[in-house]
N, C-alpha and C positions, 0 to 999 in steps of 0.2 A: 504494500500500500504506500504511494506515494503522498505526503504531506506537505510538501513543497515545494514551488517550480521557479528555478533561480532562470531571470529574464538581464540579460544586458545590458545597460543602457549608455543611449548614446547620446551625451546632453549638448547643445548647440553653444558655442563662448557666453552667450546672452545666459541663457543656462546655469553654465559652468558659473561666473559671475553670481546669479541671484543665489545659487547652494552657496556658496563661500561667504555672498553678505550672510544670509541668512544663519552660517554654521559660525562667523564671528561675533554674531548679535547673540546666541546663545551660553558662549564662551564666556561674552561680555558681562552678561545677567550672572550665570555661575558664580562669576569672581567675584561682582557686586556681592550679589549671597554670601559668600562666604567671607568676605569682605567683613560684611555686615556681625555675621557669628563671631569670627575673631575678636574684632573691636569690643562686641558686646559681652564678652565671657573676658577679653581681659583689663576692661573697665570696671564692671557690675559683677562677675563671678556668676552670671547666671547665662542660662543657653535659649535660643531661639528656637522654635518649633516653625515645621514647613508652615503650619494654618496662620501662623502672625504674621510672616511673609509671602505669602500667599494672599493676607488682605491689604499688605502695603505696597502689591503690584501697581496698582493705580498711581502712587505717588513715585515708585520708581520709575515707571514708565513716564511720567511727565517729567521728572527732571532728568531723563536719557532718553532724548529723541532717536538715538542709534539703537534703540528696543523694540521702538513703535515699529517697524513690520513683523514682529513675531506675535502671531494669534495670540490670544490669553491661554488656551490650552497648551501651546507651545511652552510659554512662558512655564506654568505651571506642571509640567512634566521637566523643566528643568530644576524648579526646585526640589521636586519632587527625589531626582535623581540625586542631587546635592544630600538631602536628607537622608535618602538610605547610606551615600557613604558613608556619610558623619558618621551613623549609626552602627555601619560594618565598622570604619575604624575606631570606633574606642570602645566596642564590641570584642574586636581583636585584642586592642592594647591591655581590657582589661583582664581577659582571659591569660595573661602572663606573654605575650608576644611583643616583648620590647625590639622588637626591628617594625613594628607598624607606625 
């Protein structure tokens, strides 16, 4: 049983272009994120939950115009992702894996 059908694609420069804006607009958001977690844990000693920033998308988004072409759901699957790292790494670290 086949479950998946890998297709090639072949994207036009105009293309190629909007995947690269679009894949540094998310990179960008990430960093913000975690940006944001750093600053706020070694200021306050306390940590951010994706849902707090998940609701402060509207005000990131307006103070970074290089955001506004990524969907909200876009946006929101990159926190999303940022979150479970967080959670892998200090999930690791605390499990005694001092190389994480």
């Amino acid at each position: 049983m086949q479950l998946t059908k890998k297709y090639k694609v072949h994207p036009t420069e105009l293309q190629k272009d909007m995947l690269w804006e679009l894949s540094n607009a998310c990179t960008y958001l990430y960093n913000i994120a975690l940006s944001e977690r750093k600053d706020t844990w070694k200021n306050d000693k306390k940590s951010i939950s994706y849902t707090k920033q998940q609701n402060d998308l509207p005000q990131i988004k307006e103070g970074n115009p290089d955001i506004n072409i990524l969907y909200s759901k876009t946006c929101q699957m990159v926190l999303r992702k940022l979150d479970a790292n967080y959670k892998l790494f200090f999930g690791i670290h605390k499990n005694g894996d001092k190389k994480a």
